[in-house]
C-alpha positions as CSV (number, residue, x, y, z in Angstrom):
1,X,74.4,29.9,-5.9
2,X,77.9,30.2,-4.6
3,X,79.8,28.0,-2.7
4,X,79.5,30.3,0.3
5,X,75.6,30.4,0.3
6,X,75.2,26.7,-0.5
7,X,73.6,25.2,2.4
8,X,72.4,21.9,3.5
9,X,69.0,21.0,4.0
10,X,68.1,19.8,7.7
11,X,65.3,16.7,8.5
12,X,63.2,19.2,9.5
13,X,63.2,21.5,5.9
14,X,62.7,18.0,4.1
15,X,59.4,17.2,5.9
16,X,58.5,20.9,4.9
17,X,59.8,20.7,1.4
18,X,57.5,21.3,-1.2
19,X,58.7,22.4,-4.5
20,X,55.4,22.4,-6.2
21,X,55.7,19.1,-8.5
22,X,54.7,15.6,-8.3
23,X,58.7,14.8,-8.1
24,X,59.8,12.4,-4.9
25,X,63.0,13.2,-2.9
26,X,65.1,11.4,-0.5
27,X,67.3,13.3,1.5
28,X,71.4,12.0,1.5
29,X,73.5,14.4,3.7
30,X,71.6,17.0,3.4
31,X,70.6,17.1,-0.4
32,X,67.8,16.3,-2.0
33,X,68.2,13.0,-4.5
34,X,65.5,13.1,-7.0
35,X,63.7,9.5,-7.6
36,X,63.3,9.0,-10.5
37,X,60.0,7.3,-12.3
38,X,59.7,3.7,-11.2
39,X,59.3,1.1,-14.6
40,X,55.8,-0.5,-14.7
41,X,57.4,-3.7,-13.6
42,X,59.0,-1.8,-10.2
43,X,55.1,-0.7,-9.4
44,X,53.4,-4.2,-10.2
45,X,56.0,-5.8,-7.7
46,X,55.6,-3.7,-5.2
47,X,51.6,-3.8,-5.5
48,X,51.9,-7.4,-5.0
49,X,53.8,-7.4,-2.3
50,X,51.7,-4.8,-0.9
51,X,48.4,-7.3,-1.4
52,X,50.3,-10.0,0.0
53,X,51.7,-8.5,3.2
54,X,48.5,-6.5,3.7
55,X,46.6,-10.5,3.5
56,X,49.3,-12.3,6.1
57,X,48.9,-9.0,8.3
58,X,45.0,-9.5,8.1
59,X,45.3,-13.4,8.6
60,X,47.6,-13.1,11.4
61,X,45.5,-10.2,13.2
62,X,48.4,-8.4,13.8
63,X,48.3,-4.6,14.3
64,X,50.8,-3.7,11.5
65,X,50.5,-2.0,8.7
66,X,52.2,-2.3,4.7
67,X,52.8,0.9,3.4
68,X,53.8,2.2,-0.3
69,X,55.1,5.7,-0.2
70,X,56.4,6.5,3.1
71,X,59.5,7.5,4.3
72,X,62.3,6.5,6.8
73,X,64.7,8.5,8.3
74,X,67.9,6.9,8.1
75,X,70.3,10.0,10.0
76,X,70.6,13.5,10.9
77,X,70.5,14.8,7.6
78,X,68.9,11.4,6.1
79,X,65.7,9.8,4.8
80,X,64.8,7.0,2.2
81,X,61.4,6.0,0.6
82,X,61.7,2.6,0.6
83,X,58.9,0.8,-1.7
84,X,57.2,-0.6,1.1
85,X,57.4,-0.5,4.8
86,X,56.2,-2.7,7.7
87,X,55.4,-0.6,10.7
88,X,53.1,-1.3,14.1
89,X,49.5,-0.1,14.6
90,X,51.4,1.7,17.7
91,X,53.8,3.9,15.5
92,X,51.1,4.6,13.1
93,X,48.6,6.2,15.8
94,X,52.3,8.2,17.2
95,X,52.3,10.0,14.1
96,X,49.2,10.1,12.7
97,X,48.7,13.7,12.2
98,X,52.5,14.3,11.0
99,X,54.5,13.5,7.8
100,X,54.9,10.0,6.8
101,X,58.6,9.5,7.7
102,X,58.9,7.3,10.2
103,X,61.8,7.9,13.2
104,X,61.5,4.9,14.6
105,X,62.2,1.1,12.7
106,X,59.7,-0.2,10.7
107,X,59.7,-4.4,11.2
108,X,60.6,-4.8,7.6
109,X,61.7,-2.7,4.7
110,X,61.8,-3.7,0.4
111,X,63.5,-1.9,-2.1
112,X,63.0,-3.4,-5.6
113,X,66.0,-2.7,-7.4
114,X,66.0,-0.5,-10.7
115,X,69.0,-0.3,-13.4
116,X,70.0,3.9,-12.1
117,X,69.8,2.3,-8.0
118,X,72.0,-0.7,-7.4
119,X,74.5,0.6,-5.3
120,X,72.0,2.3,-3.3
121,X,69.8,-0.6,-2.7
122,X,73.0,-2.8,-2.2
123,X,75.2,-0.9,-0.3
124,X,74.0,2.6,1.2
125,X,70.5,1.9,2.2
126,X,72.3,-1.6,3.2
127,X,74.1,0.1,6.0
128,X,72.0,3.4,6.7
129,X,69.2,0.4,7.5
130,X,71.2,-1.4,9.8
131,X,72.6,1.4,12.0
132,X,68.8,2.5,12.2
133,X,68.0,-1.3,13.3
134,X,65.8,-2.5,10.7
135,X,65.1,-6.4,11.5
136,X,64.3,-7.3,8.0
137,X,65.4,-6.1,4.7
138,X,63.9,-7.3,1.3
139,X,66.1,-6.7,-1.9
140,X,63.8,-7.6,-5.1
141,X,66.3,-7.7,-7.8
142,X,64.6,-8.5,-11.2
143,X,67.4,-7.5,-13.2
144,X,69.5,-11.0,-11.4
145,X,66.3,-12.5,-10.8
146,X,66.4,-13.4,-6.8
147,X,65.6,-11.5,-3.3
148,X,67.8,-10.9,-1.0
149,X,66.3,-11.5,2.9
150,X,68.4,-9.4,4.9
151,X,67.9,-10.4,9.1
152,X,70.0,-8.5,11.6
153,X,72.0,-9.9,13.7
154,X,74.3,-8.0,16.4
155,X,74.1,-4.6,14.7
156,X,75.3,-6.8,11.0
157,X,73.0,-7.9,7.9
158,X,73.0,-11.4,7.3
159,X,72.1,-12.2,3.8
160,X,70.2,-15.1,2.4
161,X,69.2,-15.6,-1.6
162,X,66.6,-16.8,-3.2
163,X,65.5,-17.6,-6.7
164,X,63.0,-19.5,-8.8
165,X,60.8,-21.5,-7.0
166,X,62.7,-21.7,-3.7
167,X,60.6,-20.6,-0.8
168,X,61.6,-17.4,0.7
169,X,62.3,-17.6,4.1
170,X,61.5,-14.2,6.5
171,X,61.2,-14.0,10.2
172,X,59.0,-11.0,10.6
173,X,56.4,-13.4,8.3
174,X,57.4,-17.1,9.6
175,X,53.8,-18.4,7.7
176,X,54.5,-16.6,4.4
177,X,54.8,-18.9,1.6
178,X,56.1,-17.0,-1.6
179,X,58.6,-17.8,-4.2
180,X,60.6,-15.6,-6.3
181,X,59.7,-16.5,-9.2
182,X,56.1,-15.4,-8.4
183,X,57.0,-12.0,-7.4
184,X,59.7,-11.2,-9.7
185,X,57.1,-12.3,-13.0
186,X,55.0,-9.2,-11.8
């Protein structure tokens, strides 16, 4: 394709877009990033973070949701899978019959970090997250062994670490008692 023709792909084309494979896609400025595989380790995280959300949610009686495979659209030309997402009973029944990319905030996001996506995890979905107005955003890092428990504040992430057995701290679940060591031994 030349120059010329090369054109960039709109929101709307990426909730179309179906190239015929099993093969995920997040859409950066108009282009389609391949995701790559996920390591074992990446799926049993995100499983048990899954389970655990899913039982606090139940607990609680809240009318949220924990979601593996969905999307978020971050901009104009912009959407991220994040490995799980936190989103109301209320946005789920607004889109119920559409593609799972949610327009509006989720309550909390997680990416669990993989050698090929620091930078993206750290830095671009970092800020494409907070202009969206995220609340929360998780950062499971195996490879430096902590989570990162991102809260914003006036339009800015404020970070906080944790490792080992230090209790993670996270607003959107005040009762949640869960270490890092126990996730991140997945």
């Amino acid at each position: 394709m030349s120059a010329l023709a090369y054109k960039l792909m709109s929101f709307e084309d990426y909730l179309t877009y179906n190239d015929e494979t099993v093969n995920r896609y997040e859409l950066i400025n108009g282009e389609l990033a391949l995701m790559p595989p996920p390591i074992l380790q990446h799926i049993l995280i995100a499983e048990f973070l899954d389970d655990l959300f899913e039982q606090e949610v139940n607990r609680l009686q809240l009318d949220w949701f924990s979601f593996r495979g969905v999307g978020v659209r971050t901009g104009v030309r912009k959407s991220r899978l994040p490995d799980l997402a936190i989103v109301t009973k209320a946005q789920v029944e607004e889109m119920r019959n559409q593609v799972a990319v949610f327009e509006v905030s989720p309550l909390l996001v997680v990416e669990i970090v993989s050698p090929s996506s620091v930078s993206q995890d750290y830095r671009y979905k970092r800020s494409e997250y907070a202009a969206l107005e995220i609340p929360e955003y998780w950062i499971v890092d195996p490879q430096e062994n902590k989570v990162s428990v991102l809260v914003l504040e006036e339009g800015f992430y404020e970070v906080a670490e944790f490792k080992g057995t230090q209790p993670i701290v996270s607003p959107t679940f005040k009762e949640l008692v869960v270490m890092p060591d126990s996730i991140l031994q997945q």
